[in-house]
C-alpha positions as a printed Julia matrix, in Angstrom:
218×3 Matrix{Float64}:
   0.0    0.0     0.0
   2.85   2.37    1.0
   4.58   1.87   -2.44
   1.62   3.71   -4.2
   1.11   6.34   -1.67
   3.66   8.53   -3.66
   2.09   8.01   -7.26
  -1.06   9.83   -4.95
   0.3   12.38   -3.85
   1.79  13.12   -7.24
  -1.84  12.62   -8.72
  -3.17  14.66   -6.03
  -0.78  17.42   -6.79
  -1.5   17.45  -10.66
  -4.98  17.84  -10.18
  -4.69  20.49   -7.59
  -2.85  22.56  -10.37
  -5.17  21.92  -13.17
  -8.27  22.97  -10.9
  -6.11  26.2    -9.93
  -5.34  26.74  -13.54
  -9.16  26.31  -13.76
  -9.66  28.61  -11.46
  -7.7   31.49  -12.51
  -8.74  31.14  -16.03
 -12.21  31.73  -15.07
 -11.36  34.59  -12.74
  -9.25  36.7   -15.48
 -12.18  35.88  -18.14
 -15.26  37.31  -15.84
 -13.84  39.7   -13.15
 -15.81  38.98   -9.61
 -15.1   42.87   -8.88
 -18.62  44.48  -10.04
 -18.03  47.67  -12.28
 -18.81  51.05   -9.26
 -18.91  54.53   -9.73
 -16.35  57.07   -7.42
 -17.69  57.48   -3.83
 -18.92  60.72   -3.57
 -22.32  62.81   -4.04
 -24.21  60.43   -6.4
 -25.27  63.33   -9.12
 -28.29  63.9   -11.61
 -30.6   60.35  -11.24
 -31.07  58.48  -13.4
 -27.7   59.43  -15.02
 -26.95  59.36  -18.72
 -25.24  55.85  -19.49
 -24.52  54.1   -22.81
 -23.93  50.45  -22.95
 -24.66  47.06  -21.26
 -26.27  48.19  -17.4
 -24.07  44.93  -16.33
 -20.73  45.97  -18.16
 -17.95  44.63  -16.49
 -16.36  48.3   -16.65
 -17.34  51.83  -15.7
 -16.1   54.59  -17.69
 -17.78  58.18  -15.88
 -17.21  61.01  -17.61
 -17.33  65.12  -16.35
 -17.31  66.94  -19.33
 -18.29  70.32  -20.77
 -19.67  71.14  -24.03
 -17.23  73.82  -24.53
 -14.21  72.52  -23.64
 -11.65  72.18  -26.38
 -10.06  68.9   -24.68
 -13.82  67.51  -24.08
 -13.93  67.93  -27.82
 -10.58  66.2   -28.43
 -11.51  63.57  -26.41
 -15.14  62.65  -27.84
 -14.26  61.01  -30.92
 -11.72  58.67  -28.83
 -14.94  57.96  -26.55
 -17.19  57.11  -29.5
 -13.93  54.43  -30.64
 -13.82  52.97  -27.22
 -18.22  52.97  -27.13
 -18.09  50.95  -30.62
 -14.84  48.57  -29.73
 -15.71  47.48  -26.07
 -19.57  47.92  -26.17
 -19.71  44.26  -24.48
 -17.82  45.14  -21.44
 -17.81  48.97  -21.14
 -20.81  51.38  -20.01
 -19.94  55.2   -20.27
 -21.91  57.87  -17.95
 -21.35  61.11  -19.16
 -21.93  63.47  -16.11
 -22.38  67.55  -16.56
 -19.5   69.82  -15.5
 -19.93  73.44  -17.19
 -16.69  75.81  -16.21
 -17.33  79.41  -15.44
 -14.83  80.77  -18.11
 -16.71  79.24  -21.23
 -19.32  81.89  -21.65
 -22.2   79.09  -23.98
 -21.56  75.92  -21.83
 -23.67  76.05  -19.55
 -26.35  76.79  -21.79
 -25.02  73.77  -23.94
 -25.76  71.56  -20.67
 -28.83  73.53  -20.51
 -29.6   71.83  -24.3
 -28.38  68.14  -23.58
 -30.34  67.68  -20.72
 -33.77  69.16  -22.29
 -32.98  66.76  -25.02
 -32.32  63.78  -22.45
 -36.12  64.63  -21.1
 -37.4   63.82  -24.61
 -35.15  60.87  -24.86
 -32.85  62.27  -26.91
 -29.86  63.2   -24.7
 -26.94  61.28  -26.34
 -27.75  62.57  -30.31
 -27.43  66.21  -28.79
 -24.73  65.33  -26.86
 -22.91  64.18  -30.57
 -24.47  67.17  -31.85
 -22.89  69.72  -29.86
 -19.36  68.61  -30.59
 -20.2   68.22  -33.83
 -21.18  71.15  -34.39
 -18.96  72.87  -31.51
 -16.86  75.54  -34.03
 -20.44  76.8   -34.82
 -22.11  77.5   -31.79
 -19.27  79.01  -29.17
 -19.08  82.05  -31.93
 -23.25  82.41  -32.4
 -24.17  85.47  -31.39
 -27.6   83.94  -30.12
 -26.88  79.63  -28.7
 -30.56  79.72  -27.86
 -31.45  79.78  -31.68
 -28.93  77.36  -32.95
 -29.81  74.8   -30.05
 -33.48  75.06  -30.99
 -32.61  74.18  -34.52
 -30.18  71.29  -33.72
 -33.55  70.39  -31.6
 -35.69  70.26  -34.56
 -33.28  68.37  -36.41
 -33.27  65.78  -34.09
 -37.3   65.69  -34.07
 -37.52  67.41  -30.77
 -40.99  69.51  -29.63
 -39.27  72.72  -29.99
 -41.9   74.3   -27.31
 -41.42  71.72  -25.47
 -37.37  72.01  -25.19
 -37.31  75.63  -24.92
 -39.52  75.69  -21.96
 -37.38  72.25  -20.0
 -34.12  74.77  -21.05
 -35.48  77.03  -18.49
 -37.24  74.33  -15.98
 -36.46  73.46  -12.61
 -35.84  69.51  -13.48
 -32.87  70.64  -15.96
 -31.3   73.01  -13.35
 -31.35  70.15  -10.86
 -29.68  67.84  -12.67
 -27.37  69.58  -13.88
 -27.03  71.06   -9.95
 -26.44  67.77   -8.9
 -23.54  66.44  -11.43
 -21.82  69.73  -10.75
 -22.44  68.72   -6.69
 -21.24  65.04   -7.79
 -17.97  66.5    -9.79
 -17.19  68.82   -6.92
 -17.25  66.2    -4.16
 -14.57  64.68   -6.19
 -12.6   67.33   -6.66
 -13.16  68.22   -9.73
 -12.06  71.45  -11.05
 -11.24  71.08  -14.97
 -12.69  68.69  -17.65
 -12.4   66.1   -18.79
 -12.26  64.08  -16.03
 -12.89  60.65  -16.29
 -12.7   57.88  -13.56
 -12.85  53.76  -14.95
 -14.68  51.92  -12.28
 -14.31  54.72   -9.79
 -10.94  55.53   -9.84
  -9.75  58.85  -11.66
  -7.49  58.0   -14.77
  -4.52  60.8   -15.66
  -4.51  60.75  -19.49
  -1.3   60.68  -21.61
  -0.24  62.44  -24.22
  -2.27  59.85  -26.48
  -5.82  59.92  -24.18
  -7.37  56.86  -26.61
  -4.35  54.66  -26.2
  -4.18  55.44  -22.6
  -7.98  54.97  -22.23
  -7.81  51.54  -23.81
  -4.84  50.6   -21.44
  -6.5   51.24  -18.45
  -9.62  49.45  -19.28
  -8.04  46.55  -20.51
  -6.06  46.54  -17.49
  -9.76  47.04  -15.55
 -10.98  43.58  -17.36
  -7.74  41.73  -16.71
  -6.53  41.24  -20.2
  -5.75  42.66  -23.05
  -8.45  42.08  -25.96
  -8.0   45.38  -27.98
């Protein structure tokens, strides 16, 4: 009996390291760590999210309308959207600055949009169309037309630009940002932790989430 006791422990052993391989094969494919948002004020509710509710990674965005590198940044976002739209949900989260004289009223627009459904096709629409707008003489008219283009009740939007619901939430993302410290745009935190970007934000972007999913599949 004693002579086979070492061919056991050898089995024993080999099995042990295939169920660990097992293990940590499963692990690195679906993350246990749940995507989260920063602690901190929770902001406008519900917020603005595109992608899978259960993606495995959080992208949260505080941008402004306005800003040139919130511009810069937006067609690396809609890249990383189309390329990881299985595992990554971005919020986008309202943060106007006081030196950009039409951004606030740009928030203003996205928001009135978002209570007619349409938030996300006016936020494109506003960098789109950014060179236009921060040089009108009067925002109000061009963001009623970009409404009408996008099929919007133009009474209705003008009168939610003004309303107490669209102040609020944009209130409470700016309460949200603040409570993080916030104080320039973009800012952008992958499953609640704030990212620094590098000199080439999409390729740093798409580092840090594929180091948030545990391997590189991009």
């Amino acid at each position: 009996m004693k002579r086979y006791l070492p061919v056991a422990i050898i089995l024993a052993a080999f099995f042990g390291t295939l169920a660990a391989g097992a293990l940590l094969f499963h692990f690195r494919k679906a993350p246990t760590m749940p995507a989260t948002f920063a602690a901190g004020k929770p902001g406008a509710e519900p917020p603005h999210i595109r992608g899978l509710e259960n993606a495995s990674v959080t992208l949260e965005e505080f941008g402004d309308f306005e800003c040139l590198p919130c511009f810069v940044l937006w067609p690396a976002m809609k890249n990383i959207e189309k390329d990881y739209a299985k595992s990554v949900s971005v919020t986008f989260r309202q943060h106007p600055l006081a030196q950009h004289a039409h951004a606030r009223e740009a928030a203003r627009a996205a928001e009135a949009a978002g209570l007619q459904g349409r938030f996300w096709e006016m936020h494109d629409m506003l960098y789109l169309r950014r060179g236009k707008w921060i040089k009108a003489d009067d925002v109000r008219t061009f963001f009623n037309t970009c409404a009408t283009e996008l099929g919007l009740d133009p009474d209705r939007f003008t009168k939610d630009m003004d309303g107490e619901e669209v102040t609020k939430r944009i209130a409470a993302d700016e309460a949200r940002g603040d409570s993080l410290g916030i104080d320039r745009t973009p800012a952008v935190f992958i499953n609640g932790r704030r990212i620094e970007f590098s000199p080439q934000p999409e390729e740093g972007l798409r580092a840090e989430i594929d180091a948030a999913l545990g391997t590189k599949v991009h």
